[in-house]
VEXDREN-2710 file (C-alpha; in Angstrom, 1 decimal):
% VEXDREN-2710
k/r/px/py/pz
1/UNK/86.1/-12.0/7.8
2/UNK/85.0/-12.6/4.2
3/UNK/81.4/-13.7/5.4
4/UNK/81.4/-10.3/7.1
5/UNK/82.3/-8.4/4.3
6/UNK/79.6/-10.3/2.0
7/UNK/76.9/-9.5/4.8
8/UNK/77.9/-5.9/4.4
9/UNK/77.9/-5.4/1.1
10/UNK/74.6/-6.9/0.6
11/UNK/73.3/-4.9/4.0
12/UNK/74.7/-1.5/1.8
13/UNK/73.1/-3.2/-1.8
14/UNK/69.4/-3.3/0.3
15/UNK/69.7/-0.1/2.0
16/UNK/70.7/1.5/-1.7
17/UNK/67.7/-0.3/-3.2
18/UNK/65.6/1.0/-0.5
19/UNK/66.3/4.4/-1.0
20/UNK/65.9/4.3/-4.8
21/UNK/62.6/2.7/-3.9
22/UNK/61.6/5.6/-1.3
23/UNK/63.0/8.3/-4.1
24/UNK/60.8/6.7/-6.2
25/UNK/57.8/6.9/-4.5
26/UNK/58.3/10.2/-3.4
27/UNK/58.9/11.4/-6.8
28/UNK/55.8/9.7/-8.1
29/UNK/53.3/11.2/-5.0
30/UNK/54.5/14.4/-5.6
31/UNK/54.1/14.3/-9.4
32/UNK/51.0/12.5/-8.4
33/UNK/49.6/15.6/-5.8
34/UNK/50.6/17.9/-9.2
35/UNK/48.8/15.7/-12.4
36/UNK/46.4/13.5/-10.3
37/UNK/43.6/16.0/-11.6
38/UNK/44.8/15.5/-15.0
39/UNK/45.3/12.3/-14.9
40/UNK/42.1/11.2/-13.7
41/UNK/40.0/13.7/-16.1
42/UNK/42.1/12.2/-19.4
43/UNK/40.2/10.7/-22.3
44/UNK/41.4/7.2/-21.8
45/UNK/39.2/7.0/-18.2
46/UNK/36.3/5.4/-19.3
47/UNK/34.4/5.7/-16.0
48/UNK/33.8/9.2/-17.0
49/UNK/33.9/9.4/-20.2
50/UNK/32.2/7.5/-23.1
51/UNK/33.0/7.7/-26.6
52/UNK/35.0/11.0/-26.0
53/UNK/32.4/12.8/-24.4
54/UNK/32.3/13.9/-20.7
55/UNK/29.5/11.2/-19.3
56/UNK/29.8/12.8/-15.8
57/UNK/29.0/16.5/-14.3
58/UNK/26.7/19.3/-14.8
59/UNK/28.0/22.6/-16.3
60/UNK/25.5/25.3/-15.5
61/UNK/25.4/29.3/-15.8
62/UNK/25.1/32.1/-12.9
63/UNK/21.4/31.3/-12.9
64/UNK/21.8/27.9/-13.0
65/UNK/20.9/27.7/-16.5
66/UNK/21.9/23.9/-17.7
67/UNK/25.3/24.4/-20.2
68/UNK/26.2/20.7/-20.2
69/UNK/24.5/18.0/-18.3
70/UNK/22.2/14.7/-18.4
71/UNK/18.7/15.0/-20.4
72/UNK/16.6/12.0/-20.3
73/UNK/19.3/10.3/-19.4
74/UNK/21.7/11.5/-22.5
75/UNK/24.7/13.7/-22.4
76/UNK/23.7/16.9/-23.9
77/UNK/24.3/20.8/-24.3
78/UNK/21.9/23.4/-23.3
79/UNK/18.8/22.9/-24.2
80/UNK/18.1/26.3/-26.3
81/UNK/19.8/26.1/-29.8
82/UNK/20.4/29.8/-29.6
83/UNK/22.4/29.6/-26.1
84/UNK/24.2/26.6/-27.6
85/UNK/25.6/28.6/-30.0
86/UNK/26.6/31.5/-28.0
87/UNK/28.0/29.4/-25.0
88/UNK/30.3/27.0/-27.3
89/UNK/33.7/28.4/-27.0
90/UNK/32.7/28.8/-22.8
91/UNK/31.7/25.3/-22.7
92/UNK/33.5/23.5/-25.5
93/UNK/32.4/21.3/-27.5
94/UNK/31.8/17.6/-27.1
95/UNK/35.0/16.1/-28.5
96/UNK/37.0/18.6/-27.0
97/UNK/38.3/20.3/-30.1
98/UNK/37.9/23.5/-28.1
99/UNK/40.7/23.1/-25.9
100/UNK/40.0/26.5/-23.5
101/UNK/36.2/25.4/-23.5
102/UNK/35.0/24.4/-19.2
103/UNK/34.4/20.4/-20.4
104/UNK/38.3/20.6/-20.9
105/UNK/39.6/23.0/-18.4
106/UNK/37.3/22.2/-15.3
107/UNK/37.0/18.4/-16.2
108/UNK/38.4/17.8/-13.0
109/UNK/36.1/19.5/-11.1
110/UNK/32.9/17.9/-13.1
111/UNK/33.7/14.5/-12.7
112/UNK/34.5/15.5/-8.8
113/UNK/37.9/14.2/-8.5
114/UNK/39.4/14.2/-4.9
115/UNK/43.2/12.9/-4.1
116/UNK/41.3/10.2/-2.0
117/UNK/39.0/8.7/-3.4
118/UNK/39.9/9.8/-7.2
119/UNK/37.2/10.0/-9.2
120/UNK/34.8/7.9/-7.2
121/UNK/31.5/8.9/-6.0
122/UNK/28.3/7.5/-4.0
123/UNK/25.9/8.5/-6.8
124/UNK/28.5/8.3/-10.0
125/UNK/27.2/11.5/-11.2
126/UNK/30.1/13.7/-10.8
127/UNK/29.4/17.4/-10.0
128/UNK/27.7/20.5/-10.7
129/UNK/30.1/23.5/-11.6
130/UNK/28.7/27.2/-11.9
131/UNK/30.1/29.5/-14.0
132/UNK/30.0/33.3/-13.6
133/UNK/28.6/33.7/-17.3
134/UNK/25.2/34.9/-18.2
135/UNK/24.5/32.4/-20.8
136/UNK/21.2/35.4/-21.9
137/UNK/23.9/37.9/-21.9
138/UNK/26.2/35.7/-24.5
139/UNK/22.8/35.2/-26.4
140/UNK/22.7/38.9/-26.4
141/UNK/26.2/38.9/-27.4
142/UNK/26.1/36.8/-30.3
143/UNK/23.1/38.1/-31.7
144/UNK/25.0/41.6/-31.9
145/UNK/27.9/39.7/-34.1
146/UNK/25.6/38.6/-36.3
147/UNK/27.8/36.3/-37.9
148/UNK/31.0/38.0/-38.4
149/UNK/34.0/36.8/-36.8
150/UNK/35.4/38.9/-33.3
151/UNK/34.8/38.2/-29.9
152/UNK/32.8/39.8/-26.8
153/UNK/33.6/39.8/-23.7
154/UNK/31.7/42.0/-20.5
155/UNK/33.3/41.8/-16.9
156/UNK/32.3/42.9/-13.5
157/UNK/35.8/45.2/-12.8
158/UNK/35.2/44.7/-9.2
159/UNK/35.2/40.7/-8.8
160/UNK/36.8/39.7/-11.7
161/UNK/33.9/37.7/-13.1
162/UNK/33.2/37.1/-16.5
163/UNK/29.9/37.5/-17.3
164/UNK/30.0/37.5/-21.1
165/UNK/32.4/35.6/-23.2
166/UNK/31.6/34.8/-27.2
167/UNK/33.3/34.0/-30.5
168/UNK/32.5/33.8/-33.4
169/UNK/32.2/31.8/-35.7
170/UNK/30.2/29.3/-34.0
171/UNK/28.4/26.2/-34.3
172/UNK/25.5/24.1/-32.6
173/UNK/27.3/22.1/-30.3
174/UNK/24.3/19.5/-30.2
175/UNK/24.3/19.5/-34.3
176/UNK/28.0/20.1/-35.3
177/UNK/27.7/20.6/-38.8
178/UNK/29.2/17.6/-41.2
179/UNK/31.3/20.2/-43.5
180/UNK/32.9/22.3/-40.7
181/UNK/36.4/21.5/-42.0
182/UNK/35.4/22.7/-45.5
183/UNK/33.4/25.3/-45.1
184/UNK/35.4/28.7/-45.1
185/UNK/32.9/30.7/-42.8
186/UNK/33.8/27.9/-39.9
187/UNK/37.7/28.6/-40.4
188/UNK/39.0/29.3/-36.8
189/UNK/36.0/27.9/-35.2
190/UNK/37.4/25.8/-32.2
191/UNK/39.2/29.0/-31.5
192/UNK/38.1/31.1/-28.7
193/UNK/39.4/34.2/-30.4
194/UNK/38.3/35.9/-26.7
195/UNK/41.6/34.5/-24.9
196/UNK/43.3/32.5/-28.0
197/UNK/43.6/35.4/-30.8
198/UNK/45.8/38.7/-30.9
199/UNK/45.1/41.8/-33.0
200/UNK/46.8/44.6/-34.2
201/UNK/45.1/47.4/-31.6
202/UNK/44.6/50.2/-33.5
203/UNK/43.3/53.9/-31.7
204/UNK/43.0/51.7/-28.2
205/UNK/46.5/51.2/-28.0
206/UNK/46.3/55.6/-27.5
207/UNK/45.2/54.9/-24.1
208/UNK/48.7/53.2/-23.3
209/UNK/50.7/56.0/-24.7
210/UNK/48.0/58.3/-22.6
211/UNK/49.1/56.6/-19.6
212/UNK/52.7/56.7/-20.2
213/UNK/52.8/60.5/-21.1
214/UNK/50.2/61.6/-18.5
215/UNK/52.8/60.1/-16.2
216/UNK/56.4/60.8/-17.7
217/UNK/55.3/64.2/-19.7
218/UNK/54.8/67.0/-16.6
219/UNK/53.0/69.4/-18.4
220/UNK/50.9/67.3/-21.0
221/UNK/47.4/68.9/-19.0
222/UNK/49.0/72.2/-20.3
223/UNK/49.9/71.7/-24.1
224/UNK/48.4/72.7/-27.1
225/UNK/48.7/70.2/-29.9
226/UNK/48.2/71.5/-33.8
227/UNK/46.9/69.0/-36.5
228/UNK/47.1/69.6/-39.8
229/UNK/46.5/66.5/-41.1
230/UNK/49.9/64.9/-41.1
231/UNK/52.4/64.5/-39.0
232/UNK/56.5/64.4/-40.4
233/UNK/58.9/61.9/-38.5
234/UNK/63.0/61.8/-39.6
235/UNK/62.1/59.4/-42.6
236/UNK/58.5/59.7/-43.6
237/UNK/54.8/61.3/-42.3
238/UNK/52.3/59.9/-40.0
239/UNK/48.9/60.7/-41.8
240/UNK/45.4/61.8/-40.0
241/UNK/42.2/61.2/-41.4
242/UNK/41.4/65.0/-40.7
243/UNK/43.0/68.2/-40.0
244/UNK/42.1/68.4/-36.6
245/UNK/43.7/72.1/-35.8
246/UNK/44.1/73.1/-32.5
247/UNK/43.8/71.2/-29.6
248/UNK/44.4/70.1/-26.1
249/UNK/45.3/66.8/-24.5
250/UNK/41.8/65.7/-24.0
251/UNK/40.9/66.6/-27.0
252/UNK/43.3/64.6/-29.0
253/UNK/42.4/61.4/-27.5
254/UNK/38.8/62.3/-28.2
255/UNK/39.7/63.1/-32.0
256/UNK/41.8/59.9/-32.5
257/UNK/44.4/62.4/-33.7
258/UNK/46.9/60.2/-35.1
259/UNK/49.5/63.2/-35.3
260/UNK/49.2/64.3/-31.4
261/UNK/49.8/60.5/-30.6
262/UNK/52.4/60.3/-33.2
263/UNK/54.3/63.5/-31.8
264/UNK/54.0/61.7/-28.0
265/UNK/55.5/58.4/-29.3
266/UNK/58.3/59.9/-30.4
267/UNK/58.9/61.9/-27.5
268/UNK/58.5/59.0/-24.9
269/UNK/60.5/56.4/-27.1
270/UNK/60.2/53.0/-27.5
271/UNK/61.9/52.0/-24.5
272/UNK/58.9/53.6/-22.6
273/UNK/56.5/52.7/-24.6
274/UNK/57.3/48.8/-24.5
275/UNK/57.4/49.5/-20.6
276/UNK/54.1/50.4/-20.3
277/UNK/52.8/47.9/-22.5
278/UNK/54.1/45.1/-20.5
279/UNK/53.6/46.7/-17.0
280/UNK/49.8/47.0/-18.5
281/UNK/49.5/43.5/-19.7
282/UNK/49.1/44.4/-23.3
283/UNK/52.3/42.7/-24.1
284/UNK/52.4/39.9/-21.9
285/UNK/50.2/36.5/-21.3
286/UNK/47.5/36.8/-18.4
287/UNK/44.7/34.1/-17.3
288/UNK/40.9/34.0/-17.5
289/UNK/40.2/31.1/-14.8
290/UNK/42.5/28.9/-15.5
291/UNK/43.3/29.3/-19.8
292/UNK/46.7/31.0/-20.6
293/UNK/45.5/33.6/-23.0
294/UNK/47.3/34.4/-26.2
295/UNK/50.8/37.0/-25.8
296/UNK/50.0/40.1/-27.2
297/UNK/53.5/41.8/-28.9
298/UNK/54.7/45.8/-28.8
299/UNK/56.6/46.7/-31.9
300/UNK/60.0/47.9/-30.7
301/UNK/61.5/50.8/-32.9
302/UNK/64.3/53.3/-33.7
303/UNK/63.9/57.0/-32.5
304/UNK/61.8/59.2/-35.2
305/UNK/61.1/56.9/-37.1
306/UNK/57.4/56.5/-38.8
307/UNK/57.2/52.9/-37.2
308/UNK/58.0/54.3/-33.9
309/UNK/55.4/56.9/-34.2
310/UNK/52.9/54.1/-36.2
311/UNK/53.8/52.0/-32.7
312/UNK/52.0/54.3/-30.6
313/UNK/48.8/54.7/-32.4
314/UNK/48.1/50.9/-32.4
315/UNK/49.8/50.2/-35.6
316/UNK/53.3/48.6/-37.1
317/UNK/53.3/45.5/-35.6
318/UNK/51.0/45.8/-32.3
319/UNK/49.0/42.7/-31.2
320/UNK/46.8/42.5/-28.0
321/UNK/44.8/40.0/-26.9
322/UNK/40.9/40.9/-26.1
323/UNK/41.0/39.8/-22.8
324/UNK/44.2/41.6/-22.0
325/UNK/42.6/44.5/-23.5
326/UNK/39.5/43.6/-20.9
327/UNK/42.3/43.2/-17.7
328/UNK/43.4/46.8/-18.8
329/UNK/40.4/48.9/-19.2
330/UNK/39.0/47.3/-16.0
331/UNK/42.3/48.3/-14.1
332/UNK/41.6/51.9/-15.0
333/UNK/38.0/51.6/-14.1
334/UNK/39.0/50.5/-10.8
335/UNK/41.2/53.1/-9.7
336/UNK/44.0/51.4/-11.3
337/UNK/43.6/47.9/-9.7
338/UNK/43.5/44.6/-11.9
339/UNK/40.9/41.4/-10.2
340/UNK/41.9/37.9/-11.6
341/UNK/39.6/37.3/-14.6
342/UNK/37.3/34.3/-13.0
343/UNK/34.8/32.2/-15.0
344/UNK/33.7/30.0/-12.1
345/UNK/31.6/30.8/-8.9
346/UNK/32.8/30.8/-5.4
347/UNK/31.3/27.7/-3.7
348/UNK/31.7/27.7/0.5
349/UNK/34.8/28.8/1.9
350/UNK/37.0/29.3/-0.9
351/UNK/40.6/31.9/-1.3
352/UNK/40.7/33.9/-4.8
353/UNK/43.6/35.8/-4.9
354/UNK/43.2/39.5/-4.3
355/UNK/43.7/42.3/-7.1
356/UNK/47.1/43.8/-7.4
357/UNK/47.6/47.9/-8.6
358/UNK/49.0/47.7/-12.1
359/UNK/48.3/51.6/-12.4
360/UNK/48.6/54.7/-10.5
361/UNK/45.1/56.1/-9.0
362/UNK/45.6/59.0/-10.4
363/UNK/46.4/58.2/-13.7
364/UNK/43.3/55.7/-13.7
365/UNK/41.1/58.6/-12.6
366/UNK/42.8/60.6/-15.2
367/UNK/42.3/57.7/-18.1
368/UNK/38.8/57.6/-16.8
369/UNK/37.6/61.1/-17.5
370/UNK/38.7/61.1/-20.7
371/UNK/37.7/58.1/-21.7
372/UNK/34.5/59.5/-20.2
373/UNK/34.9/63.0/-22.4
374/UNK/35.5/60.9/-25.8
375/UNK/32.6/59.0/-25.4
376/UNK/30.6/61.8/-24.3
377/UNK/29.1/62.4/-28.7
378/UNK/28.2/58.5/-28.5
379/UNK/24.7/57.2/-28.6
380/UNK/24.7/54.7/-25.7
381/UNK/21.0/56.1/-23.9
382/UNK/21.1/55.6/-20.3
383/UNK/24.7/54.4/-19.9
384/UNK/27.1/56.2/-18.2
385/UNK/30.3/55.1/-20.8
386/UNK/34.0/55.4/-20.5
387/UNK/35.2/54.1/-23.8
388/UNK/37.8/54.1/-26.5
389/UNK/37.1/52.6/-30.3
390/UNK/40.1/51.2/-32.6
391/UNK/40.1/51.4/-36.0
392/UNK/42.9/48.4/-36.8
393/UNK/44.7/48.8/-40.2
394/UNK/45.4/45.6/-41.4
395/UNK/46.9/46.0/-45.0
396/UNK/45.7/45.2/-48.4
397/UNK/42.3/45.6/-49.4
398/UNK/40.6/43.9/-46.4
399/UNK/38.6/45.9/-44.6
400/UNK/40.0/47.2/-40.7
401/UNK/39.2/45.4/-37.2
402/UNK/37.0/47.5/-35.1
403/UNK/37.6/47.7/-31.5
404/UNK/35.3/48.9/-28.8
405/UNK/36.9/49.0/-25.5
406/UNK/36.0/50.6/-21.6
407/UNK/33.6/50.6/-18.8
408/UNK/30.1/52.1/-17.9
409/UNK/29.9/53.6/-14.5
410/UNK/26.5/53.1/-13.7
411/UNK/25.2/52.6/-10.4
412/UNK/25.0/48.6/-9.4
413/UNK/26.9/47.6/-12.8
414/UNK/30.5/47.7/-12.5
415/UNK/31.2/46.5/-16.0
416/UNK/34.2/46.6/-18.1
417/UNK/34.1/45.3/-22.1
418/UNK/35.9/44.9/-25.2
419/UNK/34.8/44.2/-28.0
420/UNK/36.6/43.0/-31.8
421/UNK/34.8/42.4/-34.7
422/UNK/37.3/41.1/-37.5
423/UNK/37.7/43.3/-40.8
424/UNK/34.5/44.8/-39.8
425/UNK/34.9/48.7/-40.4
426/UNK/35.0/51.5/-38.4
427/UNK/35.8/50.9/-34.4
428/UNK/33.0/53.0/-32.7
429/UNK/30.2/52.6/-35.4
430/UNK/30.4/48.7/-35.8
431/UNK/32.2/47.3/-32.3
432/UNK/30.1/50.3/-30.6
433/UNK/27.1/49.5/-32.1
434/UNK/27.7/45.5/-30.7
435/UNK/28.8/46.8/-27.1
436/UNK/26.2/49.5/-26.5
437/UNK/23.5/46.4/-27.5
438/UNK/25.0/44.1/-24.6
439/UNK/25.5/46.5/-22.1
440/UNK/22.2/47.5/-22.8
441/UNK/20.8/44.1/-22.3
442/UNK/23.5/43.3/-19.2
443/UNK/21.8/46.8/-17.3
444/UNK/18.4/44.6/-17.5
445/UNK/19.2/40.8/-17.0
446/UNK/22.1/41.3/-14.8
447/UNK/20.8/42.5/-10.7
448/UNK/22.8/44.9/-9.1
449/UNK/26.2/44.0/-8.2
450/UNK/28.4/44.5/-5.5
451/UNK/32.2/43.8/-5.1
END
């Protein structure tokens, strides 16, 4: 009877073990079919990497254009200084400092990792990834900056692709300079400020409170707005930088008037306001392939109050992310439906999720036209422009951001941009100036496009 009981215990003691084991393993292939990609693509593989550096894979543009490949039989960036420069923060930079950069992100994909045969293959030379980026068009792009810090970034609005994505400031990838973490004008440099950086908004934000009063004030087509240079909330005034008199709807998002936007703020609230921001995407985290961008913020205040008015002009303490800036304007450009921001190609048979409506037709169509109306005094020759500019406030004595944000509706180029350049002045005469330039250049490099 005792030997029985022995026998069973240690028949129960096995059977426990063996299920700890099979837990186990189960636990590890599943958290194996989650990291594996990681895992294999980390630093510390040295049959694909070598000193730090990706030694496998070819990173090339829409036109096949070589970003980061083998030359000669060395590792190396593009081989145009110029397109180094303006494709960094896209490709990254050889010791991965740029942590969005494709070297980091799509490492998995360059060294051609499989859950079979890991990373593995017949010729050891990993494998060619295409990116929807123009790498001429981020020439274009950079040369417009001219140095100052900001970001550009052009989309088709009905694929999702990115065609154009730069920061600045930048450096030659190839020839990183031997001061950079010295130097003040390379402060910030391994940030893409494109997905990574948040600004305060300034006049763009007015086509959020647009939006929200074009579809929670009934008779906003029919008002008349007066402007007389300031407008007085329960504890202080909301100033205009002119006395803009009479005006309609239209009209005051064409003027910028700061006091018809102020006057709307306070009549939708900050409830509604903050709703619209996040249903939007200004307020929230989105993804451009597969980088988390940064989380914009909408400023939350009491009921006529100068920060509630200041909240929807852009101001009191708005940020929003360029490329959820981007997601938005191309949602209104196509008829209110957002297309996951993509920076690689399709390749074969492949699913990309479809768009989803973020925005009412109508009120896109709406949006549109006057976007459409307050561009309509620009100079942008030949383009067909939707557009709204931001001056950003930004306190002290530095100079404001400029914003330049919309869509041209030419035929064959279904484009949407934004573009920030950092303390750089007015919105529409400096971030104009560098988004009429690319879209200029994109109408000529790029073919016609179709969805």
């Amino acid at each position: 009877m005792i030997l029985v009981k022995r026998i069973k215990t240690r028949a129960l003691s096995v059977l426990l073990l063996a299920a700890v084991a099979v837990i186990g393993l189960s636990l590890y292939v599943a958290r194996f079919a989650v990291n594996g990609d990681r895992w294999a693509s980390s630093f510390v593989n040295q049959s694909v990497y070598h000193r730090g550096s990706l030694s496998v894979g070819t990173l090339v543009d829409r036109n096949g254009v070589i970003l980061y490949g083998a030359t000669d039989g060395h590792r190396t960036f593009a081989e145009d200084a110029a397109t180094r420069r303006a494709t960094l923060h896209v490709v990254g930079d050889a010791n991965g400092f740029i942590g969005t950069g494709a070297l980091t992100m799509l490492a998995p994909q360059l060294i051609g990792y499989n859950a079979i045969t890991g990373t593995y293959s017949r010729t050891g030379e990993g494998s060619t990834v295409a990116l929807t980026i123009d790498s001429r068009l981020n020439v274009e792009a950079h040369r417009a900056l001219d140095g100052r810090r900001g970001a550009v970034m052009v989309m088709n609005y009905q694929t999702g692709e990115i065609l154009c994505m730069v920061s600045g400031p930048t450096f030659d990838a190839n020839n990183p300079p031997g001061d950079i973490e010295d130097d003040p004008k390379f402060e910030g440099v391994y940030i893409n400020r494109a997905i990574s950086a948040v600004y305060p908004p300034g006049s763009t934000f007015k086509l959020i409170t647009a939006a929200a009063a074009i579809e929670s004030i009934h008779d906003i087509s029919d008002r008349t707005f007066h402007c007389d240079g300031s407008m007085w909330t329960g504890d202080g005034a909301v100033n205009c930088p002119s006395s803009h008199g009479t005006m309609s709807f239209k009209d005051a998002l064409a003027e910028s008037c700061n006091g018809v936007f102020a006057e709307l703020s306070l009549e939708l609230g900050s409830d509604t306001l903050a709703r619209y921001a996040k249903k939007y995407g200004l307020s929230e985290r989105t993804t451009v392939g597969r980088v988390r961008t940064a989380e914009g913020n909408f400023g939350r205040a009491d009921p006529d109050t100068t920060a509630l008015a200041w909240s929807g002009i852009g101001q009191h303490t708005n940020t929003v992310c360029p490329a959820a800036m981007l997601r938005f304007v191309g949602a209104i450009a196509n008829d209110g439906i957002t297309m996951p921001m993509r920076l690689t190609q399709r390749t074969g048979f492949s699913l990309f999720a479809q768009g989803s409506r973020i925005m009412k037709r109508e009120t896109a169509e709406r949006l549109g036209e006057m976007m459409n109306y307050n561009a309509r005094n620009s100079s942008f020759p030949g383009l067909t422009m939707h557009a709204k500019s931001g001056t950003a406030q930004v306190g002290g004595d530095a100079k404001p951001h400029a914003w330049f944000a919309g869509y041209i509706s030419n035929e064959g180029c279904p484009l949407a941009f934004v573009v920030v350049v950092e303390n750089g002045g007015g919105g529409a005469a400096v971030a104009g100036a560098v988004a009429s330039r690319v879209l200029q250049a994109a109408k000529t490099l790029i073919e016609p496009m179709e969805s």
